[in-house]
N, C-alpha and C positions, 0 to 999 in steps of 0.2 A: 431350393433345388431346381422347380422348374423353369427359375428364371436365369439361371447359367444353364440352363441345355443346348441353345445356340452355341453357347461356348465348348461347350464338351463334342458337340461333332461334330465341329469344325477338327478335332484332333484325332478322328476315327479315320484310321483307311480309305484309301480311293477305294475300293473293292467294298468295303462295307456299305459305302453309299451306293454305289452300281447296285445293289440286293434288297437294299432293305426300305422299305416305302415307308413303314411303318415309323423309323424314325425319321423321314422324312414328313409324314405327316405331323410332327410335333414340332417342325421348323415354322419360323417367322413367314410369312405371307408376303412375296410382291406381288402386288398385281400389273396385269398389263392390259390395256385396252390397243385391239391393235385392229381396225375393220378393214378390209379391203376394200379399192376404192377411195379412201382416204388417205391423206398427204400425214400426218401427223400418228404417232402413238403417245401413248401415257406410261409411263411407269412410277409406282406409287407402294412406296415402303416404308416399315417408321425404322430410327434410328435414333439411338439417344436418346430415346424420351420424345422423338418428336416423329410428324408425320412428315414424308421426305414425297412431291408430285413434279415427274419430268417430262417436261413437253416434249419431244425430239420428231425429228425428220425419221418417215419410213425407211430412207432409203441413204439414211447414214452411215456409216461404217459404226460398228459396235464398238471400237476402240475410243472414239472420241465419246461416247456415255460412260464408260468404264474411267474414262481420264475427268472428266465430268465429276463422276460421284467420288473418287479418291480427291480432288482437289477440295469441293465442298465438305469431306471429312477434314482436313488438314484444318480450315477454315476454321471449323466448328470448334477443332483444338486449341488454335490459337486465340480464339475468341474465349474458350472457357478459361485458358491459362491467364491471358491478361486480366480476365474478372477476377483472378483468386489474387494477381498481386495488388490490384487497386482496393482492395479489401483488406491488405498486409498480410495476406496469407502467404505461404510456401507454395509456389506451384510444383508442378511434377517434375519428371524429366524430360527430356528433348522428345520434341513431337515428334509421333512416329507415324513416318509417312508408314501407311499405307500398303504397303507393292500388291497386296494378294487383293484386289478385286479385279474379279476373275467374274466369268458364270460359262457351268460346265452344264454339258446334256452328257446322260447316257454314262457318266461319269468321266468323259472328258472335254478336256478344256475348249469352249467356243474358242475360233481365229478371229481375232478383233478387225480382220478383213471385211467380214459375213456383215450383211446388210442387216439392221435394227427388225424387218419386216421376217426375216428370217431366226435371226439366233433368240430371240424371246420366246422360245416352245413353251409349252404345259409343260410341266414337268421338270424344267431346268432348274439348274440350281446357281443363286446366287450368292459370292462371296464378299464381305465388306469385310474386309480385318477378321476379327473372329467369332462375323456372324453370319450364318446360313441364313439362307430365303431359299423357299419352295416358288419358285412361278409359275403363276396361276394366269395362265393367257386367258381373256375373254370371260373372265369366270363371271358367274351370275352375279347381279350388283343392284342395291336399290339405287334408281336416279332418283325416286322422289319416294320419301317415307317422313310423314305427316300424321298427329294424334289429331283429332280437334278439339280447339277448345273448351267448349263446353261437354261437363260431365253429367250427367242423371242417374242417379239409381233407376234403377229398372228400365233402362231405354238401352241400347246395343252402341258400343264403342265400336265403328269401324275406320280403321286408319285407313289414309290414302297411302296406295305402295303404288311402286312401277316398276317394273324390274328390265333390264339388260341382259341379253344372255341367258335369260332364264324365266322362271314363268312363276306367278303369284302364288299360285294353289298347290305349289311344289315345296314354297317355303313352309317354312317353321318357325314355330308364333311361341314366346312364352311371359304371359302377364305375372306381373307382381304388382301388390301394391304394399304402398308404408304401412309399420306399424305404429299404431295413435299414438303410441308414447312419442312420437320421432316427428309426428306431423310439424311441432311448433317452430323445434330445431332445423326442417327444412333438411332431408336428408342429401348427400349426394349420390350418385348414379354409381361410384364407385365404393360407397361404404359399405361392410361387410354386414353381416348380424340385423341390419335394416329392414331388407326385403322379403314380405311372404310372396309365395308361388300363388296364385289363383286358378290361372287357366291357361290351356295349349290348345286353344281355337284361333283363329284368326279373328273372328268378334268376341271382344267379349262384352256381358252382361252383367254391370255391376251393381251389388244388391243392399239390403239398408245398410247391412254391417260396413259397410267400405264406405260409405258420407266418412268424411271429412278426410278420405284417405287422395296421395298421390296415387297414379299408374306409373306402370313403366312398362315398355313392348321390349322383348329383344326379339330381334324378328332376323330370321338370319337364310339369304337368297337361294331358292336352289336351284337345278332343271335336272331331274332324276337324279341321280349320284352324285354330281359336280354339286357343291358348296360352297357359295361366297363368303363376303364375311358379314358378322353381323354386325348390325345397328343397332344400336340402343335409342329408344323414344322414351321421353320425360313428357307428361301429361304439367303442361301449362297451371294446371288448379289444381283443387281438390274435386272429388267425388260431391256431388249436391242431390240434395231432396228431389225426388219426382215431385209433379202435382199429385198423384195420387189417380183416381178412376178418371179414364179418359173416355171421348165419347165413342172410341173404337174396339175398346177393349171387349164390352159384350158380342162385335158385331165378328172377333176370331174368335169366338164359340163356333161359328159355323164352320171357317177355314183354317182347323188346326196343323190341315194336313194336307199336300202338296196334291194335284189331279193328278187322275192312270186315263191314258188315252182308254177313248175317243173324247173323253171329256176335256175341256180347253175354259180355264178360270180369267175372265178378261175385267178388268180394271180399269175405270176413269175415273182422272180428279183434278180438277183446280186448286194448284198446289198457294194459288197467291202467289205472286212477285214479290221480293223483297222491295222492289225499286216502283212498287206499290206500297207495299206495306207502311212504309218509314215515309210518305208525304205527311204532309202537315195537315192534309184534306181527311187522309187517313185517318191521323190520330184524334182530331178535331171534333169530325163532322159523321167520315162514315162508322168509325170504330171506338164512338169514345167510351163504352162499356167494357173494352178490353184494355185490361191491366200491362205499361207501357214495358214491361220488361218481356211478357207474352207476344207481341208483337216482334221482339228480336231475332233476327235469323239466324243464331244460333242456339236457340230456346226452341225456336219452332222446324228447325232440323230434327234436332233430340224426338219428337213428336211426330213427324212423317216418317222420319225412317223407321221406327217402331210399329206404326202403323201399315205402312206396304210390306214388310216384311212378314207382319202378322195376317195378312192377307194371302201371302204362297199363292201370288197370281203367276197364271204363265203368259199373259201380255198385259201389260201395264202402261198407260197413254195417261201420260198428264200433261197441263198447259200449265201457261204463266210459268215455265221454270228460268231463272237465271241462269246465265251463259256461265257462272261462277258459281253457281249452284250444279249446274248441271257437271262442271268439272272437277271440282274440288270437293263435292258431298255427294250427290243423289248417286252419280256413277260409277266410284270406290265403293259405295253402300251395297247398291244394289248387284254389282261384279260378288263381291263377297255373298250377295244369298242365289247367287249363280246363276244373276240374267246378265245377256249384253244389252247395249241402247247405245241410239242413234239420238242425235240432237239438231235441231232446224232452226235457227234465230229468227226473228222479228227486226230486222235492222234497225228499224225506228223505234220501237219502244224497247231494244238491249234485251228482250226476255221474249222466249218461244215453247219447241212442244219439244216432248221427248218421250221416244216409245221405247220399252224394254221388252225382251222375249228370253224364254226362257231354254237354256242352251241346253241343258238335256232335250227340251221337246223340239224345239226347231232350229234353224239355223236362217240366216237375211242371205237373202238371194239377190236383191237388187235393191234402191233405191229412186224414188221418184216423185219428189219434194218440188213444189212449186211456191213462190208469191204469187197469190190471186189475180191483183191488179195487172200485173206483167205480163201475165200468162193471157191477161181478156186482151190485150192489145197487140200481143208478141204472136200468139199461138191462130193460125185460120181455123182450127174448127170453133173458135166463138165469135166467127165475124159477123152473124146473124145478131148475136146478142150484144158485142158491140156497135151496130149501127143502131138497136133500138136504143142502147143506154146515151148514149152520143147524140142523139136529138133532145137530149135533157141535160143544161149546160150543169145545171147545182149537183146530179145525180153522179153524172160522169168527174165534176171535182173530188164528189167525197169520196165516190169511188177510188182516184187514183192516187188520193191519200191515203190510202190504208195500205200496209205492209204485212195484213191479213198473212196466214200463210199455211197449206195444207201438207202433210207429211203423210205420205202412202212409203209402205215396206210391204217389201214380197216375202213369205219368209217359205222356208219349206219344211214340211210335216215330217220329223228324223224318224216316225215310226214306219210311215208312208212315204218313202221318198219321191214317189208320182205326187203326194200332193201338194197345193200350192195353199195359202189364206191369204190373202190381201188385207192389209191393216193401212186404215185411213185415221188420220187425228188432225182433229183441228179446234181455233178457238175462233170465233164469230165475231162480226164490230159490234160493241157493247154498246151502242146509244141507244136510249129507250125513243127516240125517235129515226131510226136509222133500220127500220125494217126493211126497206128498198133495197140498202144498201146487200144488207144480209141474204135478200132473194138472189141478188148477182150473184155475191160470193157465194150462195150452194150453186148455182148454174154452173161456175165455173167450174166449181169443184169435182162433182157428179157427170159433165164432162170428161175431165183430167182421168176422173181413178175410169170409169168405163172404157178410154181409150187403152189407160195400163192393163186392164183385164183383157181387153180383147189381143193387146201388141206382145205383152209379156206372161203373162199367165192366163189362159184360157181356158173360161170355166169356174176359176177359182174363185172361193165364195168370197163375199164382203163382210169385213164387221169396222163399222163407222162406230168412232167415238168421238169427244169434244165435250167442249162449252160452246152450244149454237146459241147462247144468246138469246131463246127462240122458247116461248111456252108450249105447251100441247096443243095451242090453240093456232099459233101460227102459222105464216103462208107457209115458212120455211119446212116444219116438220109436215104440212098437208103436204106438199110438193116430196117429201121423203116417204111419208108413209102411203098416198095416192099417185107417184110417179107422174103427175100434173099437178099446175097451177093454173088457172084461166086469170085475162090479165083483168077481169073485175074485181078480182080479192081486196079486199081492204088494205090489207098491209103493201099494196103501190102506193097508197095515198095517204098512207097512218099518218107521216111525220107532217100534212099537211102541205098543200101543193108545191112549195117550192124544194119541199125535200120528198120527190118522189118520180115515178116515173108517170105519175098519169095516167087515168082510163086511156083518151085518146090517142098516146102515145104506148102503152104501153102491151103486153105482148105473153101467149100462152108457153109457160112455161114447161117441160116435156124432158123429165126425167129419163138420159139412157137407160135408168137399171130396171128392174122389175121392183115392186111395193118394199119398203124396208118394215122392217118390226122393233118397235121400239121394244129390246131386252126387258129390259126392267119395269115395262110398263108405264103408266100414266100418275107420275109421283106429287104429292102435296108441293113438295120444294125439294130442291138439290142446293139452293142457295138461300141463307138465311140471315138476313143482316137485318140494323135496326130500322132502317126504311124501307127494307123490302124483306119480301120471302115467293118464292115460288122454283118451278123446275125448268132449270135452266141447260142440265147435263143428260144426255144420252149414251145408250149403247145399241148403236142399230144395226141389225142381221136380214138376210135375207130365210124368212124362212124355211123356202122349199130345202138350203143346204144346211142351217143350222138351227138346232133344238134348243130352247130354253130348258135347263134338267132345275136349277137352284138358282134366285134372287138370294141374297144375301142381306136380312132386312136394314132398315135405313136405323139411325140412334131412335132412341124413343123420344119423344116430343122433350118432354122435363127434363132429360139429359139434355139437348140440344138450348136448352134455354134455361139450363143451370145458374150459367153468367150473364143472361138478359138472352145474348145472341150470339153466332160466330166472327172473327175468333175469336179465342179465349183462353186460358191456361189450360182447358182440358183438349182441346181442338185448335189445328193450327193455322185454319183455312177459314175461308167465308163460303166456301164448297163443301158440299160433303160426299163422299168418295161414290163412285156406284159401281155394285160388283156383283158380278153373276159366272153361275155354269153355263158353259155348252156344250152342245156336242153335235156331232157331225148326224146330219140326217141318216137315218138306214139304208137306203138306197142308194146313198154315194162310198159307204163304208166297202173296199175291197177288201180279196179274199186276204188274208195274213196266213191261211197255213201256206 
C-alpha cells in the first residue's frame, strides 16, 4: 500500500493538495541544493528504482529541466522495452510520453518561464507521470558520513558526519547490530527480521554480547524541525574483543564526571604519530616489546578515544597528532563528547599539536600559532636572541631545521565572559643532544605568548602544556620555573661544543612571564620506553592565577610495565597522559550575583 501512495495522490484534487501537508509529507523527496552566489543547483530524486542527480544552470528557465526529466523518462522506457524483447518477452504498449511534469507551489502550476534559482521553493511539489515529490530546498544533508573501521567491545564508535544545511547534534542516530545467527550469511542493509536496535546516541558503546556482530547507523540530518534524508552506514567488520584493563581505566575513577566552574580539567598527551609508529626503527629497535597489530592506528585510535573521553577534560593539548588523524578521528570523536579543536601542522614531519576546549565552558576568541624557526628570524622582538644564535654557525643550522611549532588559543570563560585563559601547546626538538636547541625554542616561545598576552588579552592567566623534551633538571624547565637562565648552565654546551651556543658566546636568558608551576609536579617519568624512561610532559600555570585543586595520579608502575613498556595492547602511546584540576585563584574570581 505504501508504495503506490505516490500514485494515489497524484489522483487527489488540486484543493487537497493546497491543505493537506500531511500527505504531502508521505511524498517521495527531491532535494535541491541551490546556494546563492553559486552558478550551478542540484536536483536529486529517485525514479524507477533508481537515483535520478541534475546539474543545471541557476539561472535557466525551468522549462528546459522539466523537458530534461520527461525526455530521460521516455529514455528509460525505451531502454526497458527493448530489454524485454531481446529477452523474447512481450513488451508493453506504446511508450507514454510523459506530458504531466510539471512542479507546482502553493498548488499551482510553476511557468516554465521562472528562473531554476527561483521556482525550486521548499515546499513545492513535483510531478513526473504519476509521481509526486515533496521539495525540499537546501535541506539538511550528510556530505560526509563515515563508520570506522575498527570495532572494540568497550571502546566508543564515533562516526565521522558533516552535515549541510544543518547541524550534527540536531540529527538522529539509530544503531543496530546483526543478529549471530545472520553474521555468517553476511546480512544486507535492506533485509528485514535481520536487525536488532541497540542505541539512539550518536556514540555508541559496543559490549561483549555484540563481538562478532555487524553495526549499522541510520543517522538521519536535521537543523531544528527541517529533516533531511537518511543515510544508512554498514560497519566494514564485525565487533572484536577489547584488550581487557587498560592502563587508563583506574586513572577515570578520578574523572567520572565533567568540572562546574571555577574548576578547569586541563589535559596533555603525546598521542605518538602514526608516521612514527609504523618505521621500521619503530618496530625494530624502539618498540620491539609491543605486539605489531597494537602498533596499528586504528587499534590505537579505539584506545585514545576511549581514554580522553574518559577523562571529561575541558582543555585537552596533545602533540604528535596526524593531519589525518586530526581529520578523520580525534576531531569527529572529540565534536561528539562536545569539545571544538584547532589543529597546527609540523610541515616537515606531516604531524603537529591540537587543542580541544570544551564548548559549554569556553568558546576560541583568536588564534596565534607560530613555526619557531620563522618567527626567530621573521619576528624583531627576537633580534637579540637571533644575533646571539647567529654567531654559532652549527646552532643556527639545527635551529632553522626545525619546523618546531607552538599553538597559543585565546579562549573566553562562557561563565565569565570578562574572562580570557590563554592556552599554549607545544612539542620540543627531541635529541638527546640538542638542549641548545630547545633553550631557543622556549626563548622564542615565552616571547610569542607574552607579546599575545599583553596585545590580545590582558592579564590573562597562562597554562602551558607539551612535550618539552626537557627533565626537571633542565635549562629549559629552570628558565620556566626561575623566569631566568644565566648563559653558564650546562645545557649551552651539553651536546658538546660544536652543538651549542658556548660560554663565550652564549647569553642570559630572561623569561617575559613571572615563575611557572609545574601542575603536576616533579614526576618519575611521563615517558616510558625500553631505553629510556623519565618526565618529559608538563602542565605549567602561573600560580598567583591558577590553583592546583586534583593531580589525577599517573598508572601504577606494574601496570605501566605489564608488556615490558609503552606502547602496548593496554596503552597506545610511549607518553602517558597528565591531567589535573584547576582553578582560578580567589582573588581574580568576580562577583557572579
Amino acid at each position: 500500500m505504501l508504495n503506490r501512495l505516490p500514485a494515489l495522490v497524484s489522483l487527489l484534487p488540486r484543493r487537497l493538495l493546497n491543505s493537506s501537508t500531511r500527505l504531502l509529507s508521505w511524498m517521495e523527496a527531491a532535494t535541491v541544493r541551490c546556494v546563492p552566489g553559486e552558478s550551478k543547483l542540484t536536483i536529486s530524486f529517485r525514479l524507477d528504482g533508481s537515483n535520478k542527480q541534475m546539474l543545471r544552470d541557476q539561472d535557466e528557465p525551468l522549462g528546459k529541466v522539466l523537458a530534461r526529466i520527461s525526455n530521460g523518462v521516455i529514455k528509460s522506457q525505451n531502454k526497458a522495452k527493448k530489454s524485454k524483447k531481446s529477452r523474447g518477452e512481450t513488451p508493453g504498449g506504446a511508450v507514454e510520453v510523459p506530458g504531466l511534469v510539471k512542479l507546482y507551489l502553493g498548488g499551482e502550476e510553476v511557468p516554465e518561464t521562472v528562473l531554476n534559482s527561483e521556482a525550486w521553493r521548499d515546499g513545492a511539489v513535483l510531478q513526473v507521470g504519476a509521481v509526486r515529490y515533496s521539495v525540499q530546498r537546501n535541506a539538511p544533508t550528510f556530505t560526509v558520513a563515515e563508520l570506522p573501521s575498527s570495532l572494540l567491545s568497550g571502546f566508543p564508535v564515533c562516526p565521522k558526519l558533516e552535515v549541510e544545511f544543518g547541524a550534527v547534534d540536531d540529527s538522529e542516530f539509530t544503531w543496530f547490530k546483526d543478529m549471530p545467527s545472520s553474521v555468517d550469511g553476511g546480512p544486507s542493509v535492506d533485509q528485514e527480521g535481520v536487525w536488532s536496535e541497540v542505541s539512539r546516541e550518536r556514540v555508541f558503546v559496543p559490549s561483549n554480547q555484540d563481538i562478532g556482530c555487524r553495526l549499522r547507523l541510520r543517522c538521519t540530518p536535521r537543523d531544528g524541525t527541517r529533516r533531511g534524508l537518511p543515510k544508512d552506514l554498514l560497519s566494514a567488520g564485525a565487533v572484536e574483543a577489547g584488550p581487557g584493563v587498560c592502563t587508563f581505566d583506574n586513572r577515570h575513577a578520578y574523572t567520572r564526571r565533567e568540572t562546574s566552574w571555577p574548576t578547569v580539567r586541563v589535559v596533555t598527551y603525546n598521542v605518538l604519530a602514526d608516521v612514527y609508529a609504523q618505521t621500521e626503527l619503530s618496530k625494530t629497535v624502539l618498540y620491539p616489546y609491543c605486539a605489531s597489530y597494537a602498533l596499528q592506528l586504528d587499534y590505537r585510535q579505539n584506545l585514545i578515544k576511549k581514554e580522553l573521553a574518559g577523562y571529561h577534560g575541558d582543555i585537552v593539548c596533545l602533540q604528535e597528532v596526524d593531519k589525518g588523524v586530526f581529520t578523520d578521528s580525534l576531531s569527529p570523536a572529540m565534536d561528539a563528547f562536545g569539545m571544538g579543536g584547532v589543529y597546527k601542522i609540523k610541515e616537515k614531519q606531516h604531524e603537529g599539536l591540537a587543542t580541544f576546549y570544551r564548548r559549554s565552558r569556553f568558546r576560541l576568541l583568536s588564534r596565534h600559532d607560530i613555526t619557531l624557526s620563522e618567527a626567530l628570524t621573521s619576528d624583531p622582538a627576537h633580534s637579540e636572541l637571533l644575533q646571539t644564535v647567529s654567531e654559532n654557525d652549527f646552532l643556527r643550522e639545527k635551529m632553522m631545521k626545525r619546523s618546531t611549532v607552538l599553538q597559543v588559543s585565546v579562549l573566553q570563560d562562557l561563565h565569565q565572559s570578562e574572562r580570557r585563559l590563554c592556552v599554549a601547546n607545544t612539542h620540543l626538538y627531541w635529541h638527546p643532544k640538542g638542549s641548545s636547541v630547545r633553550l631557543v625554542q622556549m626563548g622564542v616561545a615565552l616571547k610569542h605568548l607574552s607579546h599575545v598576552i599583553k596585545e590580545v588579552a590582558p592579564g590573562a592567566p597562562v597554562i602551558f602544556c607539551g612535550d618539552f623534551n626537557s627533565t626537571p633538571s633542565s635549562g629549559v624547565v629552570q628558565l620556566l620555573t626561575e623566569a631566568r637562565l644565566p648563559r653558564a648552565h650546562t645545557d649551552w654546551i651539553s651536546g658538546g661544543s660544536e652543538d651549542s651556543v658556548g660560554v663565550s658566546v652564549g647569553l642570559d636568558l630572561v623569561s617575559p612571564l613571572p615563575p611557572l608551576l609545574s601542575a603536576c609536579g616533579q614526576l618519575d617519568y611521563t615517558n616510558y620506553v625500553g631505553g629510556f624512561q623519565g618526565c618529559l610532559d608538563y602542565i605549567f600555570i602561573q600560580p598567583e592565577t591558577m590553583q592546583v585543586e586534583q593531580v589525577i595520579p599517573l598508572p601504577a608502575h606494574d601496570e605501566v610495565t605489564t608488556y615490558d613498556a609503552l606502547p602496548s595492547v593496554a596503552h597506545p602511546s610511549d607518553h602517558i597522559a597528565l591531567v589535573c584540576d584547576l582553578r582560578w585563584a580567589p582573588d581574580l574570581l568576580l562577583n557572579t550575583s
